[in-house]
PDB file of N, CA, C and O in Angstrom:
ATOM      1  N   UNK A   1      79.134 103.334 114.829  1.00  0.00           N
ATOM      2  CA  UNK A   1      80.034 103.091 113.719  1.00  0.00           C
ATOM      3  C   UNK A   1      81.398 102.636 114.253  1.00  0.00           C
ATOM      4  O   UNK A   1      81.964 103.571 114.818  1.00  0.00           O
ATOM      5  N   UNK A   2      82.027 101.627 114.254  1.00  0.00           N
ATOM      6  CA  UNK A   2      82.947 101.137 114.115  1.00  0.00           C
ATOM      7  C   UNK A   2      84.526 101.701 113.750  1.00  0.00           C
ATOM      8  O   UNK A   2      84.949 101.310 112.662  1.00  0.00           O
ATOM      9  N   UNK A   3      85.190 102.341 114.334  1.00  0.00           N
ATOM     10  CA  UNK A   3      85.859 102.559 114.087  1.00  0.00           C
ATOM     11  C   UNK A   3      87.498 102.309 113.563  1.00  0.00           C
ATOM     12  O   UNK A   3      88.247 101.630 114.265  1.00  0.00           O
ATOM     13  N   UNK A   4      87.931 102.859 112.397  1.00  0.00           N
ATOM     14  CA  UNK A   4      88.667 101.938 111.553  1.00  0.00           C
ATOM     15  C   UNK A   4      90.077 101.857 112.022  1.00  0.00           C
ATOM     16  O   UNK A   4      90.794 102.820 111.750  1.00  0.00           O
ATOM     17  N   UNK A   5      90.559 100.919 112.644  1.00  0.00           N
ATOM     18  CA  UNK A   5      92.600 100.937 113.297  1.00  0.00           C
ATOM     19  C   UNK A   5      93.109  99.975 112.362  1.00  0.00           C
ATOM     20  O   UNK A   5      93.733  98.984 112.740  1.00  0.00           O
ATOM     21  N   UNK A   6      92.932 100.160 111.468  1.00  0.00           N
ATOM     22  CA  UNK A   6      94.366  99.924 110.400  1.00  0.00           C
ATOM     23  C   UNK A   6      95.316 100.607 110.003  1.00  0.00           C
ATOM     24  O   UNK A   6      95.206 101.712 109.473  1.00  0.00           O
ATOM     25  N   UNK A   7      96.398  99.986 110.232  1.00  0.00           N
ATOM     26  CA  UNK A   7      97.767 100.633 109.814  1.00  0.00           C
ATOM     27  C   UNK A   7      98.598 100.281 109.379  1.00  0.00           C
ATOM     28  O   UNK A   7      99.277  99.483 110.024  1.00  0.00           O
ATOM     29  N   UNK A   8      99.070 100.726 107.867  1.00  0.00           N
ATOM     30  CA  UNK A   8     100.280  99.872 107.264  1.00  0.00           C
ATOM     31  C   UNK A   8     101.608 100.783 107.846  1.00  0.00           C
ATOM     32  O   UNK A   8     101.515 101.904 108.346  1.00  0.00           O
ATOM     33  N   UNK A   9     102.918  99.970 107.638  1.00  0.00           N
ATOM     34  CA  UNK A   9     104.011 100.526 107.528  1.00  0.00           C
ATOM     35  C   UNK A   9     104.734  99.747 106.120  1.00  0.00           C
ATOM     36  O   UNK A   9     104.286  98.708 105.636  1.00  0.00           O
ATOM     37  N   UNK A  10     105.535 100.242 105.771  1.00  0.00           N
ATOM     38  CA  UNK A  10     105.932  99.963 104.842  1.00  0.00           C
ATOM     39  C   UNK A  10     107.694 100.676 104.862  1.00  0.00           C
ATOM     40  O   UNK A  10     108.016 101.864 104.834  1.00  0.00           O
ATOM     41  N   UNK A  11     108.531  99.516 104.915  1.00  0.00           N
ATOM     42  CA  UNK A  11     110.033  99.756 105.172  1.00  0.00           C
ATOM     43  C   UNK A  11     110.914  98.488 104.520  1.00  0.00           C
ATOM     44  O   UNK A  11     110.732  97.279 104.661  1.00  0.00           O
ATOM     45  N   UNK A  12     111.699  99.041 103.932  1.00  0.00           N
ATOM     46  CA  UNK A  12     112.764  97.551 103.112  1.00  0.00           C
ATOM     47  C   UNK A  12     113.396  97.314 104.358  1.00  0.00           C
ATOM     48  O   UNK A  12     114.014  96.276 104.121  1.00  0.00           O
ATOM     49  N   UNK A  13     113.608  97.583 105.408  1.00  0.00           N
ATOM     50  CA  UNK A  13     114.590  97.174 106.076  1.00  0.00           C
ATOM     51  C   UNK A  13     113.438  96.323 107.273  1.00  0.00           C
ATOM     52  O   UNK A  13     112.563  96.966 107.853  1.00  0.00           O
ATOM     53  N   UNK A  14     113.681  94.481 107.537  1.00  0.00           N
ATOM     54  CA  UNK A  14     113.186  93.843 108.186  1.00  0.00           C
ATOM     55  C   UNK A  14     112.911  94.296 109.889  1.00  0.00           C
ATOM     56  O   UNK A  14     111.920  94.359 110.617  1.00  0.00           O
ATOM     57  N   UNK A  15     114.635  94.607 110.068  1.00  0.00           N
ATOM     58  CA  UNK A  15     114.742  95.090 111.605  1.00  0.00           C
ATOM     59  C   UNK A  15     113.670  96.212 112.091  1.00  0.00           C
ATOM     60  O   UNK A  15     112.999  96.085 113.115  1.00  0.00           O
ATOM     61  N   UNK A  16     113.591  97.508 111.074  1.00  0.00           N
ATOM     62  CA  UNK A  16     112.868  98.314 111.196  1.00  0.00           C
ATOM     63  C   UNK A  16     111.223  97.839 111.380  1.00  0.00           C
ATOM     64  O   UNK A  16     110.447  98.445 112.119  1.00  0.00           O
ATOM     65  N   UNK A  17     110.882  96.745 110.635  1.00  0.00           N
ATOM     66  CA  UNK A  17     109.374  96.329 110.879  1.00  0.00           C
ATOM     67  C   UNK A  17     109.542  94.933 111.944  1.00  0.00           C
ATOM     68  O   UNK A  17     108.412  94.480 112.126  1.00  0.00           O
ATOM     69  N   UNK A  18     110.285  94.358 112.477  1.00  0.00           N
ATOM     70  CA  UNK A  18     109.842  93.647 113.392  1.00  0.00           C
ATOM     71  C   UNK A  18     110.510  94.621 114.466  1.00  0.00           C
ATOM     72  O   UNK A  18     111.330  93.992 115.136  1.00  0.00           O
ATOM     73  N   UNK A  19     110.424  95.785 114.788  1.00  0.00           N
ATOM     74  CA  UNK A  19     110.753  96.565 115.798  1.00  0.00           C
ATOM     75  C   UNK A  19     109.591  97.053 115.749  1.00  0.00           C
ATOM     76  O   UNK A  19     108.912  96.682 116.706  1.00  0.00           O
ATOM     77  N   UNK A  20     108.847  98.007 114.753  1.00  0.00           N
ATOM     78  CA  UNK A  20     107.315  97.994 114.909  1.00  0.00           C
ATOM     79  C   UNK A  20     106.488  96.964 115.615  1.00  0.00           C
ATOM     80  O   UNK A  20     105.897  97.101 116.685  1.00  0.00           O
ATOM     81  N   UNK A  21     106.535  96.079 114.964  1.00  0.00           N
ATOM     82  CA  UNK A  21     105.058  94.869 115.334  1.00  0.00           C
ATOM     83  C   UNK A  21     105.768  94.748 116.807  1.00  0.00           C
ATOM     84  O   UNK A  21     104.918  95.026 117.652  1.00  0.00           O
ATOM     85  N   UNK A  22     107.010  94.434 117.402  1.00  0.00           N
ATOM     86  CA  UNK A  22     107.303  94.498 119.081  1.00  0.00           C
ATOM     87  C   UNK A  22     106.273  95.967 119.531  1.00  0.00           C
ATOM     88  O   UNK A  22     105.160  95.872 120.048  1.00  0.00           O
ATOM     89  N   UNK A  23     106.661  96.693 119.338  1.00  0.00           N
ATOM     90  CA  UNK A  23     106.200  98.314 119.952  1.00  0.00           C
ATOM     91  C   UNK A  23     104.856  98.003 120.005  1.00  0.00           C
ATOM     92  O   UNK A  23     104.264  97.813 121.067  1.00  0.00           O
ATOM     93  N   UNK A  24     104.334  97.940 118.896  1.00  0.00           N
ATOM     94  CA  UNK A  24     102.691  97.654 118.945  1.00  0.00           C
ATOM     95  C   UNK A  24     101.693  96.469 118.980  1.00  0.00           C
ATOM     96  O   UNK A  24     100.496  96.463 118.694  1.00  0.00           O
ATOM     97  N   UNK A  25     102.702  95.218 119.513  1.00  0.00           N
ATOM     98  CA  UNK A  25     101.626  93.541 119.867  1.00  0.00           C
ATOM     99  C   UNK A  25     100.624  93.902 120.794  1.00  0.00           C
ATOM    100  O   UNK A  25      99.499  93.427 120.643  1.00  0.00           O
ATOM    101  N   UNK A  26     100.951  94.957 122.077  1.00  0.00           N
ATOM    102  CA  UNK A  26      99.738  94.856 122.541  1.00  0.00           C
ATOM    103  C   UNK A  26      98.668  96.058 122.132  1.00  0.00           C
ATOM    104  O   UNK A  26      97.608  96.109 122.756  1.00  0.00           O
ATOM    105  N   UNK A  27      98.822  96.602 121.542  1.00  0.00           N
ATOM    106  CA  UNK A  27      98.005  97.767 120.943  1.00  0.00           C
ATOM    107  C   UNK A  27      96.562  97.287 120.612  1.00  0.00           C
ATOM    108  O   UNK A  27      96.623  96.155 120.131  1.00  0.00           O
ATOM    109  N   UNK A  28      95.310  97.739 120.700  1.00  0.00           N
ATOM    110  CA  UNK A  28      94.418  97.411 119.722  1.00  0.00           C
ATOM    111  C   UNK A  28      94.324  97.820 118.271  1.00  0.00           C
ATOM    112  O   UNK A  28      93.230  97.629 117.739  1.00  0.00           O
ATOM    113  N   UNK A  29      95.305  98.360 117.530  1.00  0.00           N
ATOM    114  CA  UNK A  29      95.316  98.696 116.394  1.00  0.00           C
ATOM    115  C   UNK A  29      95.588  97.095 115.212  1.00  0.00           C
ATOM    116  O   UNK A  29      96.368  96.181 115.478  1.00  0.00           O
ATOM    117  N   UNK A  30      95.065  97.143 114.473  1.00  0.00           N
ATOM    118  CA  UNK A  30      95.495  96.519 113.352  1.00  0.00           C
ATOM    119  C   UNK A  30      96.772  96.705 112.326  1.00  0.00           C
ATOM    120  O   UNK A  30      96.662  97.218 111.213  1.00  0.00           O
ATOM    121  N   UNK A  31      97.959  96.220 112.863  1.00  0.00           N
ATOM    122  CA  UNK A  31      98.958  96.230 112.286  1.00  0.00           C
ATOM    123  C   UNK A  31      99.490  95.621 111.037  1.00  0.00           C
ATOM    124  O   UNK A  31      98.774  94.624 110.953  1.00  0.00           O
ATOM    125  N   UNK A  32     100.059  95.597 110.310  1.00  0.00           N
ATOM    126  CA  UNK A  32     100.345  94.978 109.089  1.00  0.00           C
ATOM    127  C   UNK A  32     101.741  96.169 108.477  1.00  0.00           C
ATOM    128  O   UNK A  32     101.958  97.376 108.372  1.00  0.00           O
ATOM    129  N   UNK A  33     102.419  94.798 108.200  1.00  0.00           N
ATOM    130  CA  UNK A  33     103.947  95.592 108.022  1.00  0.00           C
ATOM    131  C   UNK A  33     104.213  95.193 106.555  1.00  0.00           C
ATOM    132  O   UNK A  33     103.937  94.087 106.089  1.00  0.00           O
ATOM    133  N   UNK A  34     104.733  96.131 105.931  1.00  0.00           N
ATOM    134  CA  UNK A  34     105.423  95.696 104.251  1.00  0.00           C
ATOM    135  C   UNK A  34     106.781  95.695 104.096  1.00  0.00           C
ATOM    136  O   UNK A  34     107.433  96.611 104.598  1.00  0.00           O
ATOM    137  N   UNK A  35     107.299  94.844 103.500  1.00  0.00           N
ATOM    138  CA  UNK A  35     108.852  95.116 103.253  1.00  0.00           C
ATOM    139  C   UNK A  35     109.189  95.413 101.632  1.00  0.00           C
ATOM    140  O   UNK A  35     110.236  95.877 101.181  1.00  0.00           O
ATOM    141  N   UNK A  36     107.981  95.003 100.890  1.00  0.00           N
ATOM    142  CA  UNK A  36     107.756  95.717  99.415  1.00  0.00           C
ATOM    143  C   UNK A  36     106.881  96.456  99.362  1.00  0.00           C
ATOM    144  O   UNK A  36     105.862  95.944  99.827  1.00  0.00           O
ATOM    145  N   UNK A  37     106.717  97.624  98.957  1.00  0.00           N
ATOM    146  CA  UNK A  37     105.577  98.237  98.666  1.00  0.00           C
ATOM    147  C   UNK A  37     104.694  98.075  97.487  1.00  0.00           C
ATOM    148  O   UNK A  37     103.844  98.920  97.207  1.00  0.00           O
ATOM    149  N   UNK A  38     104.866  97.111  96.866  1.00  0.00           N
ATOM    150  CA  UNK A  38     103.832  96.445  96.177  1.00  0.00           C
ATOM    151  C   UNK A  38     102.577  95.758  96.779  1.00  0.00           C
ATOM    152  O   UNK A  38     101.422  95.595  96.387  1.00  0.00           O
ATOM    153  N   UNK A  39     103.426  95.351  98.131  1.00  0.00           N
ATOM    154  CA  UNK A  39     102.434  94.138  98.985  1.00  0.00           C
ATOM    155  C   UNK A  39     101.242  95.192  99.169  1.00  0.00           C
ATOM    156  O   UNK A  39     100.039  95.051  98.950  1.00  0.00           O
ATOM    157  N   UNK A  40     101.902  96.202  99.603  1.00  0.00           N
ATOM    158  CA  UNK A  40     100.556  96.882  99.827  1.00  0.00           C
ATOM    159  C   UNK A  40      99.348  96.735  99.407  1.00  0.00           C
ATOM    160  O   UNK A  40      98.400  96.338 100.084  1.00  0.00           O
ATOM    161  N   UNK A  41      99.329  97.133  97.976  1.00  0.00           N
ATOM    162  CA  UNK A  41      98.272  97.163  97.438  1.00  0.00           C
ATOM    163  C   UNK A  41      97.794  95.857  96.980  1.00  0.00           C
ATOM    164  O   UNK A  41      96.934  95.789  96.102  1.00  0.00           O
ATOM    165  N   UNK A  42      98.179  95.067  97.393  1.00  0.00           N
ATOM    166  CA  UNK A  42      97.457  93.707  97.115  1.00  0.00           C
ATOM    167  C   UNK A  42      96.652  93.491  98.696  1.00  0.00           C
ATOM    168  O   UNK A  42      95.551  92.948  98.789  1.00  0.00           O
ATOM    169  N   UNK A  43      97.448  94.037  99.907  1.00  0.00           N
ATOM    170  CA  UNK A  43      96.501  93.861 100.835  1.00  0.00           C
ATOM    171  C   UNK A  43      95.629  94.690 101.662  1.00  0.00           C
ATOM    172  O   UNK A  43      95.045  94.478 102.725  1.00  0.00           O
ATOM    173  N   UNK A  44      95.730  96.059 100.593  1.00  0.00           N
ATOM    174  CA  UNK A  44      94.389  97.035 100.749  1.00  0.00           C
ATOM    175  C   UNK A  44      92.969  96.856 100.028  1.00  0.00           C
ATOM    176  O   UNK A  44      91.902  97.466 100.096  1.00  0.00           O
ATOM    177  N   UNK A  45      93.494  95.606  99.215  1.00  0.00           N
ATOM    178  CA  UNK A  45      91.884  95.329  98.695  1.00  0.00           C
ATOM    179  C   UNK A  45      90.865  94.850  99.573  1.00  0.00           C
ATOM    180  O   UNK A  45      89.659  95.055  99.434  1.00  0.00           O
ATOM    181  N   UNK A  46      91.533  94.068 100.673  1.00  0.00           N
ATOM    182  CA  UNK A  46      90.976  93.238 101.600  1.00  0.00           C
ATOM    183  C   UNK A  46      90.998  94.419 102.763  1.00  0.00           C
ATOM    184  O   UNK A  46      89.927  94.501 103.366  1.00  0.00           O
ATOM    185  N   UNK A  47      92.061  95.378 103.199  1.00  0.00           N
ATOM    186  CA  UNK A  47      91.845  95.965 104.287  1.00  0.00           C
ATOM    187  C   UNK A  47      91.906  97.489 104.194  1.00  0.00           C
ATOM    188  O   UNK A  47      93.086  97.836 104.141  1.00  0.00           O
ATOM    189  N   UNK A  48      91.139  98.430 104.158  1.00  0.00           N
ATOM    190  CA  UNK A  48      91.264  99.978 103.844  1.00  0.00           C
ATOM    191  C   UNK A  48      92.209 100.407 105.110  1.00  0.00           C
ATOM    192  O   UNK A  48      91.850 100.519 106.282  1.00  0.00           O
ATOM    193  N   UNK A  49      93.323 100.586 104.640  1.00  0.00           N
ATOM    194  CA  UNK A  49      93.790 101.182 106.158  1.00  0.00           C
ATOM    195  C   UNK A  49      93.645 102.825 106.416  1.00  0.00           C
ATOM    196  O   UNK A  49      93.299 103.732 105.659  1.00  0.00           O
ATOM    197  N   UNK A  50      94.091 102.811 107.918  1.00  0.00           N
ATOM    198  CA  UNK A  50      93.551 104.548 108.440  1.00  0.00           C
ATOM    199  C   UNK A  50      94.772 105.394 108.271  1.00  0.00           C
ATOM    200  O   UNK A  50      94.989 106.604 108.210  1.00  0.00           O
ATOM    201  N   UNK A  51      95.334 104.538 108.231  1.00  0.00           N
ATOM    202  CA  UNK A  51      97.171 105.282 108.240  1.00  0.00           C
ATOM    203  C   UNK A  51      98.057 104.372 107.744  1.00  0.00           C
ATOM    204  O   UNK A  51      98.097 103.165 107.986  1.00  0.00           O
ATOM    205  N   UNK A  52      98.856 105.101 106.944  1.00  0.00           N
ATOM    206  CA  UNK A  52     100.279 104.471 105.458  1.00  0.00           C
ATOM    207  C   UNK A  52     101.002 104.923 106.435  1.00  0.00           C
ATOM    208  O   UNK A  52     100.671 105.973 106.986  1.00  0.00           O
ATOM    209  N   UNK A  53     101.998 104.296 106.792  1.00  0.00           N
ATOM    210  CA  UNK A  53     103.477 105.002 107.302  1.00  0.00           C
ATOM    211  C   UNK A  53     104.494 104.171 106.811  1.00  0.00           C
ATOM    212  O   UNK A  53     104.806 103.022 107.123  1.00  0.00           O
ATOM    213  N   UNK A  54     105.141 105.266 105.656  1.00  0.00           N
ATOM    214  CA  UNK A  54     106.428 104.892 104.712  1.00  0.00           C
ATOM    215  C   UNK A  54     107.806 105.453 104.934  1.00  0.00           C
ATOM    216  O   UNK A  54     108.144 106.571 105.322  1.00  0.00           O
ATOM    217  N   UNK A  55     108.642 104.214 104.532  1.00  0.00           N
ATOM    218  CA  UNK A  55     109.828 104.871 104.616  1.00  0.00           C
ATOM    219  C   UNK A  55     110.113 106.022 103.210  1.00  0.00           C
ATOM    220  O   UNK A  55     109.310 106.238 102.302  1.00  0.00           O
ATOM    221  N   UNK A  56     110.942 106.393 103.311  1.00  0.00           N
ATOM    222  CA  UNK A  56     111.641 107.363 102.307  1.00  0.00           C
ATOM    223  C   UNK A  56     111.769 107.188 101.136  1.00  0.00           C
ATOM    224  O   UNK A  56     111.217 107.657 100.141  1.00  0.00           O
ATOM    225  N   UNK A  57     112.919 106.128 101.388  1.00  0.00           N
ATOM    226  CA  UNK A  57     114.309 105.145 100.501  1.00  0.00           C
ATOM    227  C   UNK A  57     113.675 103.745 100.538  1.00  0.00           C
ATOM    228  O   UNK A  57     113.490 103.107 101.574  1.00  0.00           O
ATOM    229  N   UNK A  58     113.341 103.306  99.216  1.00  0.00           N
ATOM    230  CA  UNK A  58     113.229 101.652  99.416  1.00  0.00           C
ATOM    231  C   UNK A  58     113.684 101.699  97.902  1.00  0.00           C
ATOM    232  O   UNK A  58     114.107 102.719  97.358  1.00  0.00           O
ATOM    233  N   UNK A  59     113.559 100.599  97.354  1.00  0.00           N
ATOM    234  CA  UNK A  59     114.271 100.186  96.133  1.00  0.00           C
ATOM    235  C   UNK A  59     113.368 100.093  95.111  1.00  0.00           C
ATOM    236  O   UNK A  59     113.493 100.361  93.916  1.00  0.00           O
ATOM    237  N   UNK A  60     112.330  99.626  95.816  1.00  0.00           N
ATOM    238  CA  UNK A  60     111.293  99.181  94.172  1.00  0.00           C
ATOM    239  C   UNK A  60     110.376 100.706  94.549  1.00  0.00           C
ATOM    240  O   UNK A  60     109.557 100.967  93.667  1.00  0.00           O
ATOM    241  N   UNK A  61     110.396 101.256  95.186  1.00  0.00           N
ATOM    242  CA  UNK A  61     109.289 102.270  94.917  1.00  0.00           C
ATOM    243  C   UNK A  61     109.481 103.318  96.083  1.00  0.00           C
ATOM    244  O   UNK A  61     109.580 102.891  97.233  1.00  0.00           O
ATOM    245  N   UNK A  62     109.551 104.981  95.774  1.00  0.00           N
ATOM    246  CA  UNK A  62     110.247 105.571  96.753  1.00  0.00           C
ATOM    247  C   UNK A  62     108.617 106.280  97.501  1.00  0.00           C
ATOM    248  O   UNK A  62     107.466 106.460  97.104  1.00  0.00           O
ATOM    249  N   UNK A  63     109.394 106.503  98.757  1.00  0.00           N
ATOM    250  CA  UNK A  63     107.819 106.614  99.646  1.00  0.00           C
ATOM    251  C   UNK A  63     106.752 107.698  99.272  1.00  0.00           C
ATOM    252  O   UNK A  63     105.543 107.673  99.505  1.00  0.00           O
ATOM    253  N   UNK A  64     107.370 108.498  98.742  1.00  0.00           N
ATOM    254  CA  UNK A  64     106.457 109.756  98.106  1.00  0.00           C
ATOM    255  C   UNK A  64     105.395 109.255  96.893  1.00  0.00           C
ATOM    256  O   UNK A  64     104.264 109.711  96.724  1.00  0.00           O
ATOM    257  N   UNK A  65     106.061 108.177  96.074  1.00  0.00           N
ATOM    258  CA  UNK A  65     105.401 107.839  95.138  1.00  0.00           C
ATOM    259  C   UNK A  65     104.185 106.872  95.950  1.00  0.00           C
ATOM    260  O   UNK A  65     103.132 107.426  96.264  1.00  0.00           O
ATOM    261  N   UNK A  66     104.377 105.567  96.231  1.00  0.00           N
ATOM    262  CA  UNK A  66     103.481 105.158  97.510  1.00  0.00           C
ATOM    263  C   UNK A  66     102.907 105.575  98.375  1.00  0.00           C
ATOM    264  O   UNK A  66     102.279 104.841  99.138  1.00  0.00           O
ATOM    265  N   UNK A  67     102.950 106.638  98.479  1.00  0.00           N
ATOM    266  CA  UNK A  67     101.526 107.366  99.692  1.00  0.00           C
ATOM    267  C   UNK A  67     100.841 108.269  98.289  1.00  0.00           C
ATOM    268  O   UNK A  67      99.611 108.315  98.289  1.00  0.00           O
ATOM    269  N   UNK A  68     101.512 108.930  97.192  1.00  0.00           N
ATOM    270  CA  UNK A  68     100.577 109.188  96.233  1.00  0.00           C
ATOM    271  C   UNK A  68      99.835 108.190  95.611  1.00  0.00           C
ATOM    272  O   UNK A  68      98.738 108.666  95.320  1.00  0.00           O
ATOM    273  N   UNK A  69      99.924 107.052  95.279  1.00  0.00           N
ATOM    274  CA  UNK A  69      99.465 106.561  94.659  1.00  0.00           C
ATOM    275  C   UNK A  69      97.638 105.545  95.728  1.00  0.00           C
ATOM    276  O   UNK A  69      96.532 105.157  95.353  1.00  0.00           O
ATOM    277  N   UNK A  70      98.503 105.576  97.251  1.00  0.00           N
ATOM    278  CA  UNK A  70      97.783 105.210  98.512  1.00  0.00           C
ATOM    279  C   UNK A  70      96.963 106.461  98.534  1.00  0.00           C
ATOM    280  O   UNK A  70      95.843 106.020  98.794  1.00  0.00           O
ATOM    281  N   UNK A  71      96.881 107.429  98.446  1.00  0.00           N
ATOM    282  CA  UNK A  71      96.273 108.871  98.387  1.00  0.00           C
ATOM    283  C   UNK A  71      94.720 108.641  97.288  1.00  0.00           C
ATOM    284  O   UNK A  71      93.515 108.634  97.540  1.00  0.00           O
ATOM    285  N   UNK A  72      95.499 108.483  96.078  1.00  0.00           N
ATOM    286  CA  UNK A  72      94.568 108.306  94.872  1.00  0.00           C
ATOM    287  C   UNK A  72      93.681 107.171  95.742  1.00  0.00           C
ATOM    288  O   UNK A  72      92.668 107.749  96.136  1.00  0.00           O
ATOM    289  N   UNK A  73      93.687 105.845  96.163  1.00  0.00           N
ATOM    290  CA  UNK A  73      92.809 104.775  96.309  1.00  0.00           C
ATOM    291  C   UNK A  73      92.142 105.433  98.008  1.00  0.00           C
ATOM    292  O   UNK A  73      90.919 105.430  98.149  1.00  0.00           O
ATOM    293  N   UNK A  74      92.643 105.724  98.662  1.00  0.00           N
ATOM    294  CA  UNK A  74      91.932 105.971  99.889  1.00  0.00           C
ATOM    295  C   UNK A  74      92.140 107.299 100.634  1.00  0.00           C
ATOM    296  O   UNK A  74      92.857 107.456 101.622  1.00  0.00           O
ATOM    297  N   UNK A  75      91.386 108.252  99.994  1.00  0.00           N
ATOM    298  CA  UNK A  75      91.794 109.766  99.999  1.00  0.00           C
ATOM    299  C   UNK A  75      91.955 110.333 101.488  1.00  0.00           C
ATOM    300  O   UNK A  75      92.665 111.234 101.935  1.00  0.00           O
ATOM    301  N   UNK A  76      90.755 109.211 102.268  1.00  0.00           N
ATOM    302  CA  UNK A  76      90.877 109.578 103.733  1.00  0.00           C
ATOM    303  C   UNK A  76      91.880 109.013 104.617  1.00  0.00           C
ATOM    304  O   UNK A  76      92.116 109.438 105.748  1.00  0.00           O
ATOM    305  N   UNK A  77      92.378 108.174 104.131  1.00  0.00           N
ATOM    306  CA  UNK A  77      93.651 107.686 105.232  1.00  0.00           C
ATOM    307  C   UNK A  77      94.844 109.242 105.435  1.00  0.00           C
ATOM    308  O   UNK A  77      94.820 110.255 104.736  1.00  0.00           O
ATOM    309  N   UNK A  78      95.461 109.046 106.207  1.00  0.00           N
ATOM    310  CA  UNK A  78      96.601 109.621 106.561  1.00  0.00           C
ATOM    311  C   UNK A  78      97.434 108.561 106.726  1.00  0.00           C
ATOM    312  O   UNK A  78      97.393 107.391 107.104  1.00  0.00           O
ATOM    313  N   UNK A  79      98.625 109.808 106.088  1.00  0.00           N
ATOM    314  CA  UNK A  79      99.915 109.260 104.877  1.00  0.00           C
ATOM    315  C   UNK A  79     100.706 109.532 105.876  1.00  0.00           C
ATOM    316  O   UNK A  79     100.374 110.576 106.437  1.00  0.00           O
ATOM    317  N   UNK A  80     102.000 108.803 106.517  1.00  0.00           N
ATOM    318  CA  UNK A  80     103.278 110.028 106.765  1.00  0.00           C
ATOM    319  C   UNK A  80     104.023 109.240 106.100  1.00  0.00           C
ATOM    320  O   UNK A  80     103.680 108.154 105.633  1.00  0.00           O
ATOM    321  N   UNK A  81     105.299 109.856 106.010  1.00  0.00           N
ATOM    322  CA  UNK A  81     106.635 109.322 105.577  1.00  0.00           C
ATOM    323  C   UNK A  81     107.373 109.641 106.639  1.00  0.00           C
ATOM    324  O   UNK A  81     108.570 109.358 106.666  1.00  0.00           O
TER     325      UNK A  81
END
């Protein structure tokens, strides 16, 4: 079985996610960064990820609400904030 390395982050602030994708280019994980947390869920239809990692504070949607709502669709991922 195949094991699943997807991982979103999800942060309004740009610097904060192209400081991610540096840290982790050579990783074998599947990375994918959000700067809305809307994007998300338009690109978990296509990819179940293994791990949400949200910021706090964003504007259109605060991180507690986005890992609940990431919770409801993919009960097995792990959430942090």
């Amino acid at each position: 079985m195949k094991m699943n390395k997807t991982v979103f982050f999800v942060d309004d602030e740009k610097n904060v996610l192209n400081s991610i994708k540096r840290l982790f280019r050579n990783s074998d994980l599947d990375i994918f960064v959000f700067q809305d947390p809307f994007d998300v869920f338009k690109a978990s239809s296509e990819n179940n990820p293994a791990v949400v990692v949200s910021d706090y504070r964003m504007p259109e949607m605060s991180g507690v609400e986005l890992l609940e709502k990431i919770s409801a669709l993919f009960p097995s991922s792990i959430r942090i904030i």
